[in-house]
N, CA, C and O of each residue as an XYZ file, in Angstrom:
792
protein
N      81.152    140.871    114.654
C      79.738    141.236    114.821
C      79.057    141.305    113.444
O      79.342    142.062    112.516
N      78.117    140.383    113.497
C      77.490    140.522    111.574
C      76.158    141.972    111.360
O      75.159    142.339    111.977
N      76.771    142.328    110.356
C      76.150    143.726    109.932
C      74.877    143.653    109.647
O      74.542    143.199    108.553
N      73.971    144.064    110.528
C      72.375    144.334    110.055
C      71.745    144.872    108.447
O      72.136    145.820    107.766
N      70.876    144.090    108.225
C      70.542    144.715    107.200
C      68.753    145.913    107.069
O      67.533    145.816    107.204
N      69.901    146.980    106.704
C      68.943    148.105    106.983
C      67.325    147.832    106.109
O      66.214    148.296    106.367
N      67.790    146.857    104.974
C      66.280    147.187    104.244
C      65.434    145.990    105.243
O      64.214    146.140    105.308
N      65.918    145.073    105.846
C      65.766    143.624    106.768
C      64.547    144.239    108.065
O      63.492    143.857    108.573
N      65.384    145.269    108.151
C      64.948    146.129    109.026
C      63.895    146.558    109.311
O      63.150    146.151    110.202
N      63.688    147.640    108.400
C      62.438    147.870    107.573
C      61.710    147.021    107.319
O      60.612    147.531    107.544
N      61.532    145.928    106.956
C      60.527    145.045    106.365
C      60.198    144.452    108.086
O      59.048    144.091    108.339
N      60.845    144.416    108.749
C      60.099    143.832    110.373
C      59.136    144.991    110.821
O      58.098    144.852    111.468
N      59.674    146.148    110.355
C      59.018    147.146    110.921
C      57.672    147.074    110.816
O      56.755    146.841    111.605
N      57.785    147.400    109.326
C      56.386    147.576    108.500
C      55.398    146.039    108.280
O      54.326    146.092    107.676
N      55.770    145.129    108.677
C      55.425    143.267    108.753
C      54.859    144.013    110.303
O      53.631    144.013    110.395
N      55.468    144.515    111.273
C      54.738    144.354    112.660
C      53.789    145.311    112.770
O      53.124    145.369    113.805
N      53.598    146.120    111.828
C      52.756    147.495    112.281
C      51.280    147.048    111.289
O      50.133    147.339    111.627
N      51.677    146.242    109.946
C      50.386    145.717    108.897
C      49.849    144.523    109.876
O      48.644    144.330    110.041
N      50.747    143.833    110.434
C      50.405    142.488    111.344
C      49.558    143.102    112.329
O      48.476    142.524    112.232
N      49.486    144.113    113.368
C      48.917    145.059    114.221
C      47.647    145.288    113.886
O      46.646    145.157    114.591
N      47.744    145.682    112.630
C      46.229    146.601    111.854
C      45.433    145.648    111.775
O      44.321    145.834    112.269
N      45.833    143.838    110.901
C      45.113    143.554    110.215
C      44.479    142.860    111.313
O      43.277    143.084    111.452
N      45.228    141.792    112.398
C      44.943    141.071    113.975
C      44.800    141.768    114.882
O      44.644    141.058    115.875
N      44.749    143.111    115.203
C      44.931    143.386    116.454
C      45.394    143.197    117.564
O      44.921    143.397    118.683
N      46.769    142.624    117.076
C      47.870    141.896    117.843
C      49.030    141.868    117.870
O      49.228    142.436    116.796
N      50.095    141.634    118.285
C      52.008    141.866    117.502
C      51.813    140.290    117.188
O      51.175    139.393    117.739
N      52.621    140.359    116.093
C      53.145    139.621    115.820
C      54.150    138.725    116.421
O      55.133    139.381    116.764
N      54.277    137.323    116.702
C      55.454    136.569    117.252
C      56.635    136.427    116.469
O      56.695    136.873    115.323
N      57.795    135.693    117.149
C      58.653    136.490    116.457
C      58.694    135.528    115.831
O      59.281    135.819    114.789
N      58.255    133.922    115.827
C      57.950    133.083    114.821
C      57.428    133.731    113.424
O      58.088    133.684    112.385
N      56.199    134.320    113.540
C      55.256    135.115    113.023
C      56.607    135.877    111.835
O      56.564    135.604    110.636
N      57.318    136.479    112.207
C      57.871    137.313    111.968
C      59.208    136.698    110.788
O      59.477    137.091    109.653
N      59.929    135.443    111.754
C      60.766    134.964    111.049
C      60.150    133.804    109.548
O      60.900    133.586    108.596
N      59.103    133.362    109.609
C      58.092    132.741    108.595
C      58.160    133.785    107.750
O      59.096    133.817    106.952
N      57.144    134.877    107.763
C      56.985    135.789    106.890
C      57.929    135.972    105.769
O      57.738    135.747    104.574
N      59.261    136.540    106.525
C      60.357    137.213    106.262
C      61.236    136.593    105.858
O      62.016    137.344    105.273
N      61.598    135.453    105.847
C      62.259    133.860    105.904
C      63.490    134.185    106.509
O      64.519    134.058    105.846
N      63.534    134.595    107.697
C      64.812    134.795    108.490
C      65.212    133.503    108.951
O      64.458    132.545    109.119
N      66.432    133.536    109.145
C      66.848    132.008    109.708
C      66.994    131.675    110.732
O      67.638    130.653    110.971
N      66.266    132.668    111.998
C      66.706    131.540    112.884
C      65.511    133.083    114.027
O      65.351    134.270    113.738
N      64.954    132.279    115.243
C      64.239    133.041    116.348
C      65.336    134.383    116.672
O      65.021    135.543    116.936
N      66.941    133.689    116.532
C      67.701    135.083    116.790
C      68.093    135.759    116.373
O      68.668    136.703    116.915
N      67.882    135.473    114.651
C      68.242    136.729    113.831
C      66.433    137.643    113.920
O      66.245    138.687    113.296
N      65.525    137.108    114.628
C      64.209    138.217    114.486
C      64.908    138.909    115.842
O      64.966    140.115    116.085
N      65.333    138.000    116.516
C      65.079    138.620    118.170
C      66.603    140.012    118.091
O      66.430    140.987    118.822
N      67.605    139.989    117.440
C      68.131    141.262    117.081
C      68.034    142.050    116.492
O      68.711    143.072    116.601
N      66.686    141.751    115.211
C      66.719    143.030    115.071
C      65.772    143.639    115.260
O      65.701    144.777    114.796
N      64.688    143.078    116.026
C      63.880    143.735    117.255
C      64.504    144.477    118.605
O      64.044    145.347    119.345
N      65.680    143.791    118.595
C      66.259    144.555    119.694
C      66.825    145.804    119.392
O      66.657    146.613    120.305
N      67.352    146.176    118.556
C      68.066    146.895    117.048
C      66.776    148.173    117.346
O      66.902    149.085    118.163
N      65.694    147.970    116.553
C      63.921    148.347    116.439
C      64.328    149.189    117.511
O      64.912    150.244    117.263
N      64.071    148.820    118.727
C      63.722    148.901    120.151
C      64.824    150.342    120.461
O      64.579    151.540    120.598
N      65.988    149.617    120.481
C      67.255    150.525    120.980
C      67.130    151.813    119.694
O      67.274    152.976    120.069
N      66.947    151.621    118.679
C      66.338    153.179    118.167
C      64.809    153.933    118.497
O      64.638    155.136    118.301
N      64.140    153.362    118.830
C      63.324    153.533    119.693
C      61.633    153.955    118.455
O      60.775    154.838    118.414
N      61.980    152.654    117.640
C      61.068    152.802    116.720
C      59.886    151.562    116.986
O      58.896    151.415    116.269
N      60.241    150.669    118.239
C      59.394    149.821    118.496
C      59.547    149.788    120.080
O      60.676    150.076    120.478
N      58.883    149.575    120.757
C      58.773    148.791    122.426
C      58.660    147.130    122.362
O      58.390    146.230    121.567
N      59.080    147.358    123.840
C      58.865    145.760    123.800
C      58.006    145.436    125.280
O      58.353    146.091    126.263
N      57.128    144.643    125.398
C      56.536    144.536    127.435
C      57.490    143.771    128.151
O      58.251    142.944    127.647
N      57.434    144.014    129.090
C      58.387    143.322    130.029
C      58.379    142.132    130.037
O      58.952    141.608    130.992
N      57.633    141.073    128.821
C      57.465    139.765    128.595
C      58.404    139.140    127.213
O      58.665    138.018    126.781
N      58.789    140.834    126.743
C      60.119    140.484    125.890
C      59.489    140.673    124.450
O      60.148    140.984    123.458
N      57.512    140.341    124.478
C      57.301    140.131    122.775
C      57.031    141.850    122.643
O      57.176    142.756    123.464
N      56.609    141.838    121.334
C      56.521    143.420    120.509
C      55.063    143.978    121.380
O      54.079    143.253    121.526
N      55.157    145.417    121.915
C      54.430    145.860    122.465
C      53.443    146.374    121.369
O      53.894    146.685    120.266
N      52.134    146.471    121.636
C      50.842    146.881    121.097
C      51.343    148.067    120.260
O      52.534    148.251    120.512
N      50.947    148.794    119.505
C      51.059    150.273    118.952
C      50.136    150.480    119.242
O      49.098    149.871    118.980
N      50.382    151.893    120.191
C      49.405    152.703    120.532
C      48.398    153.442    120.288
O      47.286    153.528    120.809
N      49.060    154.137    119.171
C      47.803    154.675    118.257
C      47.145    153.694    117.118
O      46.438    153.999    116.157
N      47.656    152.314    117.585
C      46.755    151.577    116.442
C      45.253    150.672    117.768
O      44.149    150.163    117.574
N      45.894    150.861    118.678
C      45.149    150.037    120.189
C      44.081    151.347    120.001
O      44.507    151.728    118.910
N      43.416    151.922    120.195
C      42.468    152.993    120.325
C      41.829    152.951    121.923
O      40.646    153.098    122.231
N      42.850    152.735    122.723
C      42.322    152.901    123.877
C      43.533    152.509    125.104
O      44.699    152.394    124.728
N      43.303    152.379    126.084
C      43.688    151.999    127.171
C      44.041    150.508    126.736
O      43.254    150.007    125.933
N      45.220    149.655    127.196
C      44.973    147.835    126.951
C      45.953    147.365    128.398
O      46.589    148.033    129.213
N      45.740    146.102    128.258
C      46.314    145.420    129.248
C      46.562    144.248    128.597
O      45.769    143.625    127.891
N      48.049    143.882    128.942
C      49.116    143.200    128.158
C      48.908    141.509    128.805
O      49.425    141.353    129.911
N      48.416    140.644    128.385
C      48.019    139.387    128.924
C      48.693    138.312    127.887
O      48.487    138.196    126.679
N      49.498    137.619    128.679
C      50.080    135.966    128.246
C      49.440    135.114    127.670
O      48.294    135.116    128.118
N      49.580    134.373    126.897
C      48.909    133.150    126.743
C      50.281    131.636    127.155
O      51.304    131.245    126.592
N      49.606    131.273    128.259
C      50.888    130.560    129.223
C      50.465    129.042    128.338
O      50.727    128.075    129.053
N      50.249    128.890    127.831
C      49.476    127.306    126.935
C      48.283    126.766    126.908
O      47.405    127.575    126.607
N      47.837    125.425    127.163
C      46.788    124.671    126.798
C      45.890    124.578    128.390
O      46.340    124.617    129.535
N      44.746    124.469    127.990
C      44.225    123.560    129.534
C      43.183    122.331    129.245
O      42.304    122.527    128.406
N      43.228    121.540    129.666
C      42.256    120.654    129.119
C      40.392    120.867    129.395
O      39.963    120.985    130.543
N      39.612    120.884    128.381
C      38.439    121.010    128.470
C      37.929    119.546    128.758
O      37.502    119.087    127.698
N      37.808    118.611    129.821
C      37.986    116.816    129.670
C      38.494    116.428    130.559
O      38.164    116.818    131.679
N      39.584    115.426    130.345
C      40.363    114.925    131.823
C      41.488    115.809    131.764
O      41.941    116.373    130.767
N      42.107    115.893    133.620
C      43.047    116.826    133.883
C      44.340    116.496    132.658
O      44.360    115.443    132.021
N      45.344    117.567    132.491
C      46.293    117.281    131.615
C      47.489    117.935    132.606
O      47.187    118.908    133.296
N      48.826    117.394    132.661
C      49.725    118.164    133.674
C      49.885    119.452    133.200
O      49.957    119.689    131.994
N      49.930    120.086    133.840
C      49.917    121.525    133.680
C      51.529    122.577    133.311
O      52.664    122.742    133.757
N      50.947    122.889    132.596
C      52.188    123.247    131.456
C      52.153    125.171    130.781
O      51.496    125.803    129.953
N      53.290    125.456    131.752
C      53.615    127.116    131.548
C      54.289    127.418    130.652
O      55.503    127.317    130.827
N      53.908    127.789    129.652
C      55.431    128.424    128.660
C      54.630    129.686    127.937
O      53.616    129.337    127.333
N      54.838    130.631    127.921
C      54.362    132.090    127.575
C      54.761    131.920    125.814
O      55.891    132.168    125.394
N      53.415    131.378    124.759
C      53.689    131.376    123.316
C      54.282    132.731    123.114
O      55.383    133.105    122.709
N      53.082    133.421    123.571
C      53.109    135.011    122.851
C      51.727    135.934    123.820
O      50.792    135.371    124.389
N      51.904    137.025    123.782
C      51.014    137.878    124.888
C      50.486    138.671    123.803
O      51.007    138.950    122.724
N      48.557    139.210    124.618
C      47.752    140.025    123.658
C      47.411    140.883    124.776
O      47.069    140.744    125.951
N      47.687    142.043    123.766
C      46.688    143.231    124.569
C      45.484    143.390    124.054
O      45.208    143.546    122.865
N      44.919    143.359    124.771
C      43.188    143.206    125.017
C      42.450    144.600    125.770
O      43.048    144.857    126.815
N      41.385    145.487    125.517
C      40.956    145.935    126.303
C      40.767    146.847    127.490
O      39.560    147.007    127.671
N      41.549    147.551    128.426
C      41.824    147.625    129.589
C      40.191    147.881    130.305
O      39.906    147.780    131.498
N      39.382    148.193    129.303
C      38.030    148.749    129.937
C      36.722    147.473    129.924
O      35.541    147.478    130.269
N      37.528    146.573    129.413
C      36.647    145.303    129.454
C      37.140    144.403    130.365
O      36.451    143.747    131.147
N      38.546    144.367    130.242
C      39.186    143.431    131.298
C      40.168    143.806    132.819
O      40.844    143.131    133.596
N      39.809    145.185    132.702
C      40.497    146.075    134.032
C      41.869    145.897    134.175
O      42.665    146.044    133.248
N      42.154    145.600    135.259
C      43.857    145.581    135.347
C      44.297    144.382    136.328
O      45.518    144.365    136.481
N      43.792    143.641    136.843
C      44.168    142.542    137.424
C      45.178    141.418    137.385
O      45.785    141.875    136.416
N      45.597    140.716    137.564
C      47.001    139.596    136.962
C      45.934    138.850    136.216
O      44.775    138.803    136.628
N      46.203    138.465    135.484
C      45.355    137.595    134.060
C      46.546    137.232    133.108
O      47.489    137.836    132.596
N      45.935    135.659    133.118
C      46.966    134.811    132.191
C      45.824    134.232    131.206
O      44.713    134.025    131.694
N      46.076    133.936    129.700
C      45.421    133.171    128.975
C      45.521    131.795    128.506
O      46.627    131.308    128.272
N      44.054    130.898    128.297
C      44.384    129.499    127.716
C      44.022    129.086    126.476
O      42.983    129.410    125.902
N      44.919    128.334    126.036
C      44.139    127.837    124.696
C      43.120    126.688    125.514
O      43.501    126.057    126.500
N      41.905    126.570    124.963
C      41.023    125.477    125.198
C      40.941    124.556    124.590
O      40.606    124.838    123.440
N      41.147    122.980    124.835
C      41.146    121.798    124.180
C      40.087    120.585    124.636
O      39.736    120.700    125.811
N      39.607    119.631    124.039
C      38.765    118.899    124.622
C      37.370    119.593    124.650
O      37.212    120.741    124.235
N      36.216    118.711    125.242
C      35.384    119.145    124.398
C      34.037    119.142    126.073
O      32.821    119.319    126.000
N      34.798    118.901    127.253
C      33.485    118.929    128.160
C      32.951    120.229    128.460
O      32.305    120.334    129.502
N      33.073    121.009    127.893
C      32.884    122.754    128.213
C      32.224    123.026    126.863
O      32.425    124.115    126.325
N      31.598    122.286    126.393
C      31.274    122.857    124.647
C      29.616    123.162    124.935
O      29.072    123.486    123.880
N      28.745    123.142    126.011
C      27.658    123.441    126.166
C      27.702    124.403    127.017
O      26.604    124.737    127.462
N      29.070    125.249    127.589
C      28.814    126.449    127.714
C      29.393    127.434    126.478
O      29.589    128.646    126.570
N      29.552    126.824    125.631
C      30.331    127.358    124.292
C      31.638    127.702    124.620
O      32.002    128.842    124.333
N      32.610    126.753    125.302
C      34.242    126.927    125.150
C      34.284    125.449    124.582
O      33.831    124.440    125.121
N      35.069    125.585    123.120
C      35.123    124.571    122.354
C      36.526    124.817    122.221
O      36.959    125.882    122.662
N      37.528    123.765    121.531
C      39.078    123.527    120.717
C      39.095    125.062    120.440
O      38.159    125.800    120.131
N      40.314    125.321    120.620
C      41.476    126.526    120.056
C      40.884    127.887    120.345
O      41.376    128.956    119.983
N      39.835    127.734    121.000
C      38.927    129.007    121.826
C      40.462    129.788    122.489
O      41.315    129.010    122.914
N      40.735    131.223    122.547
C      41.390    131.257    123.731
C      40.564    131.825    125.611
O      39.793    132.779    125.709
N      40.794    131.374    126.235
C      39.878    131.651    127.699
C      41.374    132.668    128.285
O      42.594    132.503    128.301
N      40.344    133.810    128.739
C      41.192    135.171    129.755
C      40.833    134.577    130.599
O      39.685    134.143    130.698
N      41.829    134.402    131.491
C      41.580    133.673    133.372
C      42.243    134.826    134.392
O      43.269    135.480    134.203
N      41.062    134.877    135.865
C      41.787    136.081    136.441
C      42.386    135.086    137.302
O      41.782    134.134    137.796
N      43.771    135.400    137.471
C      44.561    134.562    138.441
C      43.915    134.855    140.123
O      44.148    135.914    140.706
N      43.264    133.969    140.612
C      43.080    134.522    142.280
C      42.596    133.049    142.614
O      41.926    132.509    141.733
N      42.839    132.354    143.733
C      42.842    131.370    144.950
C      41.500    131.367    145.561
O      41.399    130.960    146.719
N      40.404    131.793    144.889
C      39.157    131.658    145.475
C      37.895    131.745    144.336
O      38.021    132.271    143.230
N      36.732    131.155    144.816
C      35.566    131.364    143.732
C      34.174    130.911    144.269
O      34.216    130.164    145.246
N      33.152    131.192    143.863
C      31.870    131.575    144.252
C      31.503    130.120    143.352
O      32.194    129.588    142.483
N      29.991    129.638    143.964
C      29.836    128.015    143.561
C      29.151    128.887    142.518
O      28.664    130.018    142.546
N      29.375    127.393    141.041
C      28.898    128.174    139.963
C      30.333    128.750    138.720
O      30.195    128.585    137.507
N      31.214    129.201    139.141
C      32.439    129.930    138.702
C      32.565    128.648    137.751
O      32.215    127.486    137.956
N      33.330    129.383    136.373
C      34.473    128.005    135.896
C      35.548    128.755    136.070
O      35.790    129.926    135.776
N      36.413    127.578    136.802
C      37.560    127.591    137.325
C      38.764    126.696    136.100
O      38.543    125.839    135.245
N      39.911    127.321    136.497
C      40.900    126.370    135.899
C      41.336    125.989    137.626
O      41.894    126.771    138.396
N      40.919    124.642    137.920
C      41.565    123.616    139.195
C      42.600    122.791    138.835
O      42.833    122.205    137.777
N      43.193    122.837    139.898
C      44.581    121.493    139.946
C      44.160    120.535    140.624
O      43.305    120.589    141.508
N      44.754    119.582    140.236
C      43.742    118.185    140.884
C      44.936    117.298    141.126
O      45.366    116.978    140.018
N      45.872    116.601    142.364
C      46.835    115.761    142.005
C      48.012    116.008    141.322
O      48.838    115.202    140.895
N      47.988    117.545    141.253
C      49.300    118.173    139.990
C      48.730    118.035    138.620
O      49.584    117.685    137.805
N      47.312    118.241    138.035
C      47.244    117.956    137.021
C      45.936    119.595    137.250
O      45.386    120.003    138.273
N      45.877    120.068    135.949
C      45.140    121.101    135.585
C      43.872    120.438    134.719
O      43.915    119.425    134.020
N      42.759    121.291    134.970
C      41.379    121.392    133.951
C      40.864    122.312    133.839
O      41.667    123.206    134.104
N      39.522    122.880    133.476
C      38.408    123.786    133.364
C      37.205    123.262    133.322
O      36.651    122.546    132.488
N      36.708    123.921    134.805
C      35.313    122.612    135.097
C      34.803    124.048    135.966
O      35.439    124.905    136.579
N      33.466    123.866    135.716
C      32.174    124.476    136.518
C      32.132    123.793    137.984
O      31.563    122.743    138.282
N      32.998    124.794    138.964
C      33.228    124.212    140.562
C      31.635    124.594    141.514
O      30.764    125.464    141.535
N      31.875    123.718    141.988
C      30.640    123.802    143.550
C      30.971    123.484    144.921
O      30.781    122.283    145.112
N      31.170    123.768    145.408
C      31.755    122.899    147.059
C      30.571    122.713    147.988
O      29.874    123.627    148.428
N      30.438    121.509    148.217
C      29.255    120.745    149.325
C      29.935    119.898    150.296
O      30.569    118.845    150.233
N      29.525    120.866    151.391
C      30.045    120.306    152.985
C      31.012    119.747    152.422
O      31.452    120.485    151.541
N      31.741    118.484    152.527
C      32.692    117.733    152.290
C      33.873    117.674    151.328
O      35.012    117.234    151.484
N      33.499    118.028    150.683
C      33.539    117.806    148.755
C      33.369    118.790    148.079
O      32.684    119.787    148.305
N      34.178    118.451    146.980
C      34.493    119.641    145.753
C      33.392    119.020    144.164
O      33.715    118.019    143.525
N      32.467    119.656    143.912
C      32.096    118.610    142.556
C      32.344    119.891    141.085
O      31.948    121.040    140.888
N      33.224    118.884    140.293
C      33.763    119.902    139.392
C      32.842    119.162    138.116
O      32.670    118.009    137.720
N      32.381    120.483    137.737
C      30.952    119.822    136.628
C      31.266    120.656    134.720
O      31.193    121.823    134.335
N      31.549    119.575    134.116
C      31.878    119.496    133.229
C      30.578    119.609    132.724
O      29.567    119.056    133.158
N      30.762    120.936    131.064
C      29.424    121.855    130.354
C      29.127    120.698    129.271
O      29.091    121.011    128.080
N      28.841    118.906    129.810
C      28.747    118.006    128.613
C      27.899    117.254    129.022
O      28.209    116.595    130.015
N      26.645    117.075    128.484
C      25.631    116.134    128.881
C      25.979    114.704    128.855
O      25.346    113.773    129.353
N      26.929    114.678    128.290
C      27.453    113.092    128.308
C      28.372    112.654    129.318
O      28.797    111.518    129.530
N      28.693    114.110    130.114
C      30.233    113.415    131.003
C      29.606    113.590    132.156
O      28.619    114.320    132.249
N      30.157    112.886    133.232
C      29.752    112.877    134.498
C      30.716    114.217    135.740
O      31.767    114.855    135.690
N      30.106    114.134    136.256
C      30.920    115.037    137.005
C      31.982    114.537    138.346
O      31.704    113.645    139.147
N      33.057    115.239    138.342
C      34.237    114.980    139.160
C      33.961    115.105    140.555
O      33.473    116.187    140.882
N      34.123    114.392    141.322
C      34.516    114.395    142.954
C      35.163    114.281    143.468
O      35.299    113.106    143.807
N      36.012    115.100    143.947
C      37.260    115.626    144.805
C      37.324    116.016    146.271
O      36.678    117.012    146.596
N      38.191    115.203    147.435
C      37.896    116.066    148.199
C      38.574    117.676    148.346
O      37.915    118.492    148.991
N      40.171    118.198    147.610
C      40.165    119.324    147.384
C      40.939    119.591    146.069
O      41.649    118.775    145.481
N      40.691    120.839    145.715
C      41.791    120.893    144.809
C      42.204    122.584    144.535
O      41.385    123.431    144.892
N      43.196    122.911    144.041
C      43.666    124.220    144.223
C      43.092    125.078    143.099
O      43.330    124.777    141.929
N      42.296    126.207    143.434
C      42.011    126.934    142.273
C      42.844    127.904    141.576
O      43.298    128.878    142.176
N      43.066    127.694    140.359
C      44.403    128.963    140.001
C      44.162    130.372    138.820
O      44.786    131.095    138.043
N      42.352    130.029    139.536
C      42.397    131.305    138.519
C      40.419    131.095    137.998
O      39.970    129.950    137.935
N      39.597    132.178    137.722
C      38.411    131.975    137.227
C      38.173    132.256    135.956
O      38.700    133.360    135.815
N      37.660    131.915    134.836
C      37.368    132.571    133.484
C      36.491    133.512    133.464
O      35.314    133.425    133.815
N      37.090    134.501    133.022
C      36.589    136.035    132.771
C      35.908    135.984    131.377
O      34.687    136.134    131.328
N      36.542    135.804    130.370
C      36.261    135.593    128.764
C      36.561    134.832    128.060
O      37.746    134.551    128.242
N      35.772    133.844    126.660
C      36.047    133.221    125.972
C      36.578    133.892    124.851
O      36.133    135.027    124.676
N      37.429    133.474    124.035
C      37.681    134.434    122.978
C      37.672    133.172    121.591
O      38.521    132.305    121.387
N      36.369    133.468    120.773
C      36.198    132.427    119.975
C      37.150    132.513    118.721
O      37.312    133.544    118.067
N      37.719    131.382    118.483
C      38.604    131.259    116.909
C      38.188    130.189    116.631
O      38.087    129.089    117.175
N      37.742    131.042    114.881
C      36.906    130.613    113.761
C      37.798    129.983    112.751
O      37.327    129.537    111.705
């Protein structure tokens, strides 16, 4: 069993609690092994576990470093960022949890909510542009008007939905693009918030 190093230790500690203050966020454990120049995702991921089992850090049930509490100044709710969605044509749709932010609990309540990075550019005249992240509330229904993240054919987007008698028309925020006609497609969620990165 290879012997931890206590000062190693320390320096994750105090790297996740300055990382906290300065983003308002934990740090990934990428984040973590860069910094620190650890060698490998599993020398961060033990001695976070290490952290944890002395009970000088938490972790959410999503495995990354939980918020600090007295640095959160409020109530939060612990939300994923599951990957990309295309702002443009559908892109196959693709789950992998980078890293999770607590956000809010009094802005964004408590509901299932997953986050996207935004890419592509037909949503840029409602101001969701590249590397934006979008809070989506996960639910199977929406009011005409909503932007939705829809599945189309097994493929995902983010389009301004309407449904008329027949038909689904998914309307892209770009004076240049035309809008989609579908007869259905599955909704997996509505955008709650843009979260702009500068």
């Amino acid at each position: 069993m290879r012997v931890m190093s206590e000062e190693t230790k320390n320096a994750v500690l105090e790297y996740n609690v300055e990382y906290q203050k300065r983003h308002g966020i934990s740090p990934s454990f990428r984040n973590i092994m860069h910094a620190l120049k650890l060698g490998s995702l599993a020398t961060v991921q033990r001695y976070i576990k290490q952290l944890e089992s002395e009970g000088r850090l938490k972790r959410t049930n999503l495995g990354n470093i939980a918020p600090i509490s007295k640095l959160s100044g409020g109530e939060t709710v612990t939300i994923p960022l599951v990957g990309k969605i295309a702002c443009g044509d559908p892109c196959a749709e693709i789950e992998n949890i980078e890293e999770s932010y607590a956000l809010p609990q009094s802005l964004f309540g408590n509901g299932e909510m997953y986050m996207l990075r935004a890419f592509g550019d037909s949503m840029k005249d409602a101001g969701i542009e590249k590397g934006d992240l979008l809070v989506i509330r996960k639910q199977e229904t929406a009011e005409n008007g909503d932007i939705v993240v829809a599945l189309v054919n097994g493929e995902n987007t983010l389009k301004r939905i309407y449904k008329e008698k027949d038909k689904i028309r998914l309307h892209p925020e770009n004076k240049t693009m035309q809008d989609k006609i579908v007869k259905d497609c599955e909704i997996q969620g509505v955008l709650l918030s843009c979260i702009k990165m500068y």
